[in-house]
C-alpha positions in Angstrom: -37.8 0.2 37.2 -33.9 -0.4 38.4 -34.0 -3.7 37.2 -29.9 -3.0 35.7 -28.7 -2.4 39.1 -30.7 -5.3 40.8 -29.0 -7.0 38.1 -25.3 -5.8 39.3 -26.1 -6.1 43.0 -26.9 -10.2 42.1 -23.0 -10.2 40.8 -21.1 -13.3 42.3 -24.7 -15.2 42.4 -26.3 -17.0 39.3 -28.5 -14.4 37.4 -32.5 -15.8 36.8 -32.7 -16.2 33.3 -36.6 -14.4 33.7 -34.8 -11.3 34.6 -32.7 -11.1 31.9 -35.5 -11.8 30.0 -37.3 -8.4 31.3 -34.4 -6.2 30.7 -34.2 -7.4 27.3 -37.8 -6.6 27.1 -37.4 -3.0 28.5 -34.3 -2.5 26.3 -36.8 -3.3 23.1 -38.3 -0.2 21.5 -40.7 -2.5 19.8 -41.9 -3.4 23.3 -41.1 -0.1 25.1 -42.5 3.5 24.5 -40.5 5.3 27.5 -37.4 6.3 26.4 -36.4 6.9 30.2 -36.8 2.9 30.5 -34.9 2.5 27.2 -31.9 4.9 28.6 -32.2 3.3 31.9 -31.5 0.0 30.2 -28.3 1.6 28.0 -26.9 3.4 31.6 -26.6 0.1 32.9 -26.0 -2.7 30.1 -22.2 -2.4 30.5 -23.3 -3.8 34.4 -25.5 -6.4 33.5 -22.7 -8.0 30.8 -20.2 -7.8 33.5 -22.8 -9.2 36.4 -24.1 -12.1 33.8 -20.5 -12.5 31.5 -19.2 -13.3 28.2 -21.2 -16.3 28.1 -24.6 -14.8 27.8 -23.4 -12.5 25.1 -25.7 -14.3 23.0 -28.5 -13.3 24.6 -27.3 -9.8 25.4 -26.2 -9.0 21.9 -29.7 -8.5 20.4 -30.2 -6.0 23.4 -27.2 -4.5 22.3 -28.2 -3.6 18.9 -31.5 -2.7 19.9 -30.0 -0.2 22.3 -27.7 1.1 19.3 -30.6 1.6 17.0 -32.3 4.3 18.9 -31.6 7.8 17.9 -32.3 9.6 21.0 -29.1 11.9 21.5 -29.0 10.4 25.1 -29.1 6.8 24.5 -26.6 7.6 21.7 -24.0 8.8 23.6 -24.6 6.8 26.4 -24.1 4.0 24.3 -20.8 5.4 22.6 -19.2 6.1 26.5 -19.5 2.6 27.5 -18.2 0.6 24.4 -14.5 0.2 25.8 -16.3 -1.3 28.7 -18.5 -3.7 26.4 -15.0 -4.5 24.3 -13.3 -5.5 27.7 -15.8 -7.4 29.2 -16.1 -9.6 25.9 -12.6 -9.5 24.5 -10.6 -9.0 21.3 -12.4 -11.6 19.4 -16.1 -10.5 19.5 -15.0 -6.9 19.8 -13.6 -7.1 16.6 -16.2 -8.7 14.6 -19.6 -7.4 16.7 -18.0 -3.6 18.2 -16.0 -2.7 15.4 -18.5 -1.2 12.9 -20.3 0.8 15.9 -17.0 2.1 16.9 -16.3 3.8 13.6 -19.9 4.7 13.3 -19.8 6.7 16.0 -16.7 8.4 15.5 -18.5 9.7 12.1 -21.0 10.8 14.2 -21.3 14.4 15.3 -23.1 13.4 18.2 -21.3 10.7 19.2 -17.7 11.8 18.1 -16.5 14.1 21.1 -17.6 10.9 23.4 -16.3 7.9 21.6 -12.7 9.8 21.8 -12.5 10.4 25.2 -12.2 6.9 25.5 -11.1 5.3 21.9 -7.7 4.3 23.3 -9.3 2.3 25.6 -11.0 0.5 22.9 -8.3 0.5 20.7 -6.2 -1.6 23.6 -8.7 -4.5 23.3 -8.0 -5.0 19.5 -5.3 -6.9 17.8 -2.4 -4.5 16.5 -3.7 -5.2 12.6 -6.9 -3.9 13.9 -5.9 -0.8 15.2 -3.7 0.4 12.6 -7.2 0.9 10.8 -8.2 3.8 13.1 -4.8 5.8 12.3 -6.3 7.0 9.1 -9.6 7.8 10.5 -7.7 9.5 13.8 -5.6 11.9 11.1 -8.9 12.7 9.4 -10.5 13.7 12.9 -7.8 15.7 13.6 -7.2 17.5 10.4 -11.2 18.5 10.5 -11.1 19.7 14.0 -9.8 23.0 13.6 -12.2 25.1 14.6 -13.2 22.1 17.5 -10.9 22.6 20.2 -12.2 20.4 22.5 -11.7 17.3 20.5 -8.0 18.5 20.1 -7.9 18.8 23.9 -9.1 14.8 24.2 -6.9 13.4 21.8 -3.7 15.8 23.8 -5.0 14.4 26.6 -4.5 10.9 25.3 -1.7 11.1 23.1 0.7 9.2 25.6 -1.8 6.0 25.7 -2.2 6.2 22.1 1.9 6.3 21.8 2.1 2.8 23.6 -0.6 1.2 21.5 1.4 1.6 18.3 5.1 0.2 17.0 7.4 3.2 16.9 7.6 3.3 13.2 4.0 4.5 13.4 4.0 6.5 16.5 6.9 8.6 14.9 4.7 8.2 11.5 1.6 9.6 13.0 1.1 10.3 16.5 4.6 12.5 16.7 3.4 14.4 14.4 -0.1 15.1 15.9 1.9 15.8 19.5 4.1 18.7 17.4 1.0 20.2 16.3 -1.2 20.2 19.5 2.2 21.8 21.5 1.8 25.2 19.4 -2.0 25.1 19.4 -3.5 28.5 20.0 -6.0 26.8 22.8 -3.7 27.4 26.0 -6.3 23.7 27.2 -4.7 22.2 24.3 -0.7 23.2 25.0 -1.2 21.9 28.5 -2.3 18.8 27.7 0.2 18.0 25.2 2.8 19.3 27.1 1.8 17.0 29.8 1.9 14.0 28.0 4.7 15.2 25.0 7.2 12.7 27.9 5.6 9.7 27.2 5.1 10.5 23.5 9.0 10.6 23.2 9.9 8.1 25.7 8.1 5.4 23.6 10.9 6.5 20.6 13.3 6.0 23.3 15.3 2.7 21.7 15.6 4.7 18.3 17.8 7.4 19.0 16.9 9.0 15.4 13.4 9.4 16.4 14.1 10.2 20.5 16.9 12.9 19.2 13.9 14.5 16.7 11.5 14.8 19.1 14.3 16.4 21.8 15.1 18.6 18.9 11.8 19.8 18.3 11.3 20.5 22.3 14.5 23.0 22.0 13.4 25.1 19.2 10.0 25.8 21.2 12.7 27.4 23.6 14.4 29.9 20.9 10.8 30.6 19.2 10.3 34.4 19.9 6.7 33.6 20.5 6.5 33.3 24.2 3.2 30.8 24.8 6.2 28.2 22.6 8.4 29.2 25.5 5.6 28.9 28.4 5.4 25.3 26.4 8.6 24.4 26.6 8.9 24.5 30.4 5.8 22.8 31.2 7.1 20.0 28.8 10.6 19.9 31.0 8.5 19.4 34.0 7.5 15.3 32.6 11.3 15.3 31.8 12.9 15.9 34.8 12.0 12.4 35.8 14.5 11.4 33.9 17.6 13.0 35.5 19.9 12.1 33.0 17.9 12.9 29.8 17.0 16.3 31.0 20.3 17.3 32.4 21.8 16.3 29.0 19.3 17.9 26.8 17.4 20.6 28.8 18.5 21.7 31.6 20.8 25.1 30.9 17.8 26.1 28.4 15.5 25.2 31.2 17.0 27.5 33.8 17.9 30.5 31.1 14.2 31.1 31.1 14.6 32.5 34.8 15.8 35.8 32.4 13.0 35.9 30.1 11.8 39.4 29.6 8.3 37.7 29.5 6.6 37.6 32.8 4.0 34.4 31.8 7.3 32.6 31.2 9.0 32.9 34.6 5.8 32.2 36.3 5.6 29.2 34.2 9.4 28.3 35.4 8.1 29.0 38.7 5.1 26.9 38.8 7.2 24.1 37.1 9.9 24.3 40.0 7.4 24.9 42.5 5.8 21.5 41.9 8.8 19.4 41.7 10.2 20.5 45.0 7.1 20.0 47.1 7.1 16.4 45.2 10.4 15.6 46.4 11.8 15.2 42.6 14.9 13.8 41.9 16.2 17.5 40.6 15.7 18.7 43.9 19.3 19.2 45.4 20.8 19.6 41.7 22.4 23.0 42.7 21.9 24.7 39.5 18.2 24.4 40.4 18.4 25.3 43.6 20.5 28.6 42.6 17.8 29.2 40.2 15.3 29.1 42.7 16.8 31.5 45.0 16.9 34.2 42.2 13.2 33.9 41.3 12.5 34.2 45.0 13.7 37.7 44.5 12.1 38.5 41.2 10.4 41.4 40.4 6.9 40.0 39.8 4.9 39.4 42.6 3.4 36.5 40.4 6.7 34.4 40.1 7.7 35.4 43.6 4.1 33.5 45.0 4.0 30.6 42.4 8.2 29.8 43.7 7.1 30.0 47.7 7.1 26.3 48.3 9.8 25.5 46.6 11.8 28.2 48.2 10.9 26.8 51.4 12.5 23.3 50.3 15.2 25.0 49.0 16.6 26.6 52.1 16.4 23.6 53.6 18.5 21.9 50.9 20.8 24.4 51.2 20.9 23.6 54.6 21.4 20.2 54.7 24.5 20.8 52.0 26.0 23.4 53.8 26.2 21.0 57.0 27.3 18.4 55.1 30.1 20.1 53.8 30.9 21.6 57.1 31.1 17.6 58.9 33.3 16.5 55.5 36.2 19.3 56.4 35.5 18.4 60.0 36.2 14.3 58.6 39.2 15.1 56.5 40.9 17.2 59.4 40.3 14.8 61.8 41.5 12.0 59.7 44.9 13.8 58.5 45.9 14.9 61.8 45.9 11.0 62.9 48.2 10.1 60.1 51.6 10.1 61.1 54.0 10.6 58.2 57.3 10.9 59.5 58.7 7.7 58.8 58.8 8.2 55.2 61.7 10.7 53.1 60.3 10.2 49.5 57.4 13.0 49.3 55.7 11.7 46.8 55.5 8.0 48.7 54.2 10.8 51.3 52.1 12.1 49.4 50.7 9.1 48.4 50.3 7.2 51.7 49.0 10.3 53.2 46.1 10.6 50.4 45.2 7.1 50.5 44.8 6.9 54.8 42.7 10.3 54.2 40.4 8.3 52.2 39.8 5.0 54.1 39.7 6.8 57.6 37.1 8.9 55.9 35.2 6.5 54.4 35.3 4.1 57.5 34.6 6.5 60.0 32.6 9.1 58.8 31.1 7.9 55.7 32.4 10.3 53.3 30.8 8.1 50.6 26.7 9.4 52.0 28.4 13.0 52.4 29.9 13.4 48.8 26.9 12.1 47.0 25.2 14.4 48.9 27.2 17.9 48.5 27.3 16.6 44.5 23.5 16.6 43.9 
């Protein structure tokens, strides 16, 4: 019986209370033997609350806890996947006080564990800030026992950015910094990427206390002089979130970033090269910074046949790059001859008044009539 999803599809229209009534019944393991009918009814009671709302949480709420009672592995987890859901549907307030307990039961769980943190920031984000400082302890415990789990290190890499902005940065530096340090020299290479990926947000939350930003930059550098090479492979995929921010990784990364192109390591150049691959077929800001772009053209000639395939895109947009500069450097000389050879200078006797005038009539005939302003930003990227 589908009668969840003939719930949903009655959303926008006022639900009969009789067949709410029946999928309570179904949901009931007091009334129900078939444990296909009871799943059924967990699959889809994040639907129903969201077809019926908040309002008939009354009703719903004994469904709820019959649904949680069952031990079935299935109905477990399937129960522990949808709680964010459940929590935004009926808000801070009655998450709190009704989906609280569950949520830490199930992350004691074994069963339920791997499932409740794939989506435990999500959760987390419906509570009050008091509320969620609770879980810090219990997420340090999870990931002190999860040594030999690396899959539950891999979720909470994945997540370590949303769990950054859910926290004041005393604690993210207190807690979730810390975590992030750890999962960037995991021996999982799953694990690295993930943390890599989101080690950017980590530290851009610590961005307005320049004690904590400049400790987490710090940290990103040694990973380039460790002499273990997968801390080196880390380090360039943690540039790539970096180089959105021009300025940041230009101050802080960029002349370690590009000295990898020497590495003895092949893993490591192919890493630069999938790094620099991506962010020139994205269009990234870095794109016409020349030191790149120089960069680029020695990998394309590297001896591995690996980093020469992983760079071919971004070789492609470099030549065109090149291009572009070499042609606007080419129509600048062509501006500045043009605009000197109209100046007439023979009226004045004091070279440096010359000098002077001369420089100055350069500029604004330029500026006005060729729009040296578009061509130097241009040649200076």
């Amino acid at each position: 019986m589908q009668i969840g999803q003939f719930v949903f599809s009655l959303r926008g229209c006022k639900v009969p209370r009789f067949l709410l009534d029946v999928y309570a019944s179904l949901a009931d393991a007091r009334k129900t033997q078939d444990d296909d009918l009871i799943y059924h009814c967990a699959y889809t009671f994040p639907a129903v609350l969201l077809t019926v709302g908040v309002f008939e949480w009354p009703l719903l709420r004994d469904v709820y806890k019959n649904l949680i009672k069952k031990d079935s592995v299935n109905i477990m987890t399937t129960m522990a996947a949808s709680i964010h859901e459940i929590a935004k549907i009926v808000g801070s307030e009655i998450a709190e006080a009704e989906l609280d307990p569950i949520a830490k039961y199930y992350l004691k769980n074994k069963l339920t564990l791997a499932v409740m943190l794939s989506h435990l920031h999500d959760f987390l984000a419906v509570l009050t800030m008091k509320k969620r400082l609770d879980y810090l302890p219990i997420i340090q415990a999870i990931m002190e026992k999860s040594e030999h789990n690396w899959r539950q290190r891999e979720i909470f890499a994945r997540h370590s950015g949303d769990y950054a902005r859910l926290f004041d940065i005393q604690k993210i530096h207190e807690i979730v910094l810390p975590i992030s340090y750890t999962l960037l020299e995991d021996q999982v290479a799953q694990v690295r990427a993930k943390a890599c990926q989101e080690f950017v947000h980590v530290a851009m939350q610590l961005k307005s206390e320049p004690l904590f930003f400049n400790e987490a930059i710090t940290f990103l550098q040694k990973l380039f002089n460790s002499i273990n090479f997968r801390d080196r492979q880390s380090f360039i995929q943690a540039c790539e979130g970096f180089m959105c921010y021009e300025a940041i990784f230009v101050k802080h990364f960029l002349t370690q970033f590009l000295a990898l192109q020497k590495d003895k390591v092949v893993n490591v150049r192919v890493a630069l090269a999938r790094v620099l691959n991506s962010h020139m077929k994205v269009s990234g800001v870095l794109r016409s910074n020349v030191h790149i772009l120089r960069t680029i053209e020695l990998l394309k000639n590297d001896s591995s046949r690996e980093v020469r395939e992983n760079v071919t895109e971004a070789s492609k947009e470099c030549d065109k790059m090149l291009e572009a500069i070499i042609s606007n450097q080419e129509e600048l000389e062509k501006a500045q001859e043009a605009a000197a050879a109209s100046i007439d200078l023979r009226s004045s006797n004091d070279e440096e008044l010359k000098e002077e005038l001369r420089r100055q009539e350069v500029e604004k005939i330029v500026r006005e009539n060729y729009k040296i302003d578009e061509i130097e930003d241009t040649s200076n990227n």
